[in-house]
N, C-alpha and C positions, 0 to 999 in steps of 0.2 A: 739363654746360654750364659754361662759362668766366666769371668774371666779374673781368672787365678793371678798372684804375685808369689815370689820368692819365699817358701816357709809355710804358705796356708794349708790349712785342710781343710776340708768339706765332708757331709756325710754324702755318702750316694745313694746306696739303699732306700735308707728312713726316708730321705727327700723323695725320689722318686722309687714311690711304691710300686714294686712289680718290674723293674730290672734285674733281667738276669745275664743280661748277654750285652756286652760291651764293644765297641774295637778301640783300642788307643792308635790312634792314628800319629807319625810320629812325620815331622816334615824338615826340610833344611835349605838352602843355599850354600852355595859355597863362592867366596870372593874370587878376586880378580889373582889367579894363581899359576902359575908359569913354568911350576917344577916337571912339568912333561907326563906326569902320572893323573890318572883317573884320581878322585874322591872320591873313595867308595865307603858309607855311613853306613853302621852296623847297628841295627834295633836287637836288643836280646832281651828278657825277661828271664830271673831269678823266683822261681818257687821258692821261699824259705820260710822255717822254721818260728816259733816263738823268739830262740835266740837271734833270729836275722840269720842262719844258715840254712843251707844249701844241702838234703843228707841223703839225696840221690841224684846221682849225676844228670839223670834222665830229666830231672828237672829246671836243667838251666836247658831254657830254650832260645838255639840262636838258627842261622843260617843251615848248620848238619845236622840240627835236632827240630825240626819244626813243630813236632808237640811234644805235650808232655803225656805221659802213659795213662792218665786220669781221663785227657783229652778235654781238659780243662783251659789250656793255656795251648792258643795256634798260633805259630807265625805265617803270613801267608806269603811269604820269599822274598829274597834280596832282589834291588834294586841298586845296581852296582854305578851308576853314577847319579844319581838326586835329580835330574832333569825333568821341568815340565812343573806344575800347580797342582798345589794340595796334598796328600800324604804320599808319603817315598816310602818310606813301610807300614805295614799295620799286623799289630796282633791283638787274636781276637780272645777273651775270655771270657767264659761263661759260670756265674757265680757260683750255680748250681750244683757244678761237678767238682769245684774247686776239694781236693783232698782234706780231711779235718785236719791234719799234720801240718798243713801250709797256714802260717799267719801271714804273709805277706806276700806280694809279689812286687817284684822292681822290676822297673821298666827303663833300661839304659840305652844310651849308644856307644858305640866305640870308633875310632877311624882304622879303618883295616890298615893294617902293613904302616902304620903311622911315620915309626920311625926311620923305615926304609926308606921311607917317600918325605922324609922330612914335613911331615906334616902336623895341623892343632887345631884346635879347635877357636884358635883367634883366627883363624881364614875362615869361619863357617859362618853365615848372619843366618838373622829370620826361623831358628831352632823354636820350634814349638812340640808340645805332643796336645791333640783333642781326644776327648772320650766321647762315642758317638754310639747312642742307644741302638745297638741292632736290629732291632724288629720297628722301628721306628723311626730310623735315618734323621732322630734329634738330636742335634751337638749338646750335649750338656756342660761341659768343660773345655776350657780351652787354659793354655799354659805358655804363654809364648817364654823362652827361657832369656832373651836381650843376649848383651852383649859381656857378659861378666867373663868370658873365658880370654885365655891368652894361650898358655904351653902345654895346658890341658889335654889329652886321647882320649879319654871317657869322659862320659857324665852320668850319673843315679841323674835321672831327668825326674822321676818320679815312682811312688810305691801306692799299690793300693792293697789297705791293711784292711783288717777283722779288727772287730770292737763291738763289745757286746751284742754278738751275733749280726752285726750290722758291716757293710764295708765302707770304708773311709776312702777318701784321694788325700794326698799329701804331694804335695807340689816342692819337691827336693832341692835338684838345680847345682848339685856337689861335682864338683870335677875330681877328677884322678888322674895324676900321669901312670903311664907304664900301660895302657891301655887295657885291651881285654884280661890279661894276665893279674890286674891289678886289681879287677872287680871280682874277678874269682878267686881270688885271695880272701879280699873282704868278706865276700859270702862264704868264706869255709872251703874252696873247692880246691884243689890242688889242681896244676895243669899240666 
């Protein structure tokens, strides 16, 4: 097993030959917090483009889209407060089906209802996502993200690109304010 820092990529494919089927396992805590509301951590993935966009809706998968039409990209449901060991969401993709239109896929979180609940990602520790070979239950990667957030609602935690026919992990770790709304901007989406 791999264990990623801030910025690296890796090939996944070319290394391990005969992967097609993935889950990014995406996991959290949440500190010592007192504002009276749930933490609820949102896993979503962005099908996009060469340009890094977004150019069917269907294709940002989150909590009310749990796949994508290709059947490429599964999320397997929210997990509305992080509670308990080991992943708090997981979506699963399979290389195979991945659409030729799609160069990348981003794999984010968001804190639901953030700023209602006065919430950021400087109360969240222990933020990792693993990638764990399907058919094989081998961790291949792991990515713990530290402690770099503060006023942060989202994070690109990470993307897994195409490159010369091959798919890459890139280990991201970019926060956003303005939370969900702010990454569907970035990706092209209107909301």
């Amino acid at each position: 097993m791999i264990q990623l820092s801030k910025g690296q990529r890796i090939d996944l494919t070319k290394t391990n030959p005969g992967l097609t089927r993935v889950i990014a396992g995406l996991g959290w805590d949440t500190n010592n917090y007192s504002g009276g509301y749930d933490f609820d951590l949102d896993a979503s993935a962005f099908l996009a483009d060469e340009a890094g966009k977004v150019t069917n809706e269907r294709e940002f998968i989150f909590y009310n889209n749990l796949q994508d039409p290709s059947e490429a990209v599964v999320h397997t449901g929210d997990n509305r407060t992080g509670e308990g060991e080991g992943d708090d969401e997981q979506i699963k993709i399979d290389f195979s089906k991945v659409p030729a239109h799609v160069h990348r896929i981003a794999i984010t979180v968001t804190i639901h209802d953030a700023l209602a609940r006065s919430q950021n990602f400087g109360q969240v520790s222990n933020a990792f996502v693993r990638l764990v070979d399907e058919d094989t239950n081998r961790e291949v990667l792991r990515y713990d993200l530290g402690e770099d957030f503060s006023i942060e609602t989202a994070i690109v935690v990470a993307e897994l690109y195409r490159h010369n026919g091959e798919w890459k992990f890139n280990a991201i770790g970019s926060g956003f304010q303005g939370g969900l709304a702010a990454l569907c901007q970035n990706y092209g989406l209107s909301v």
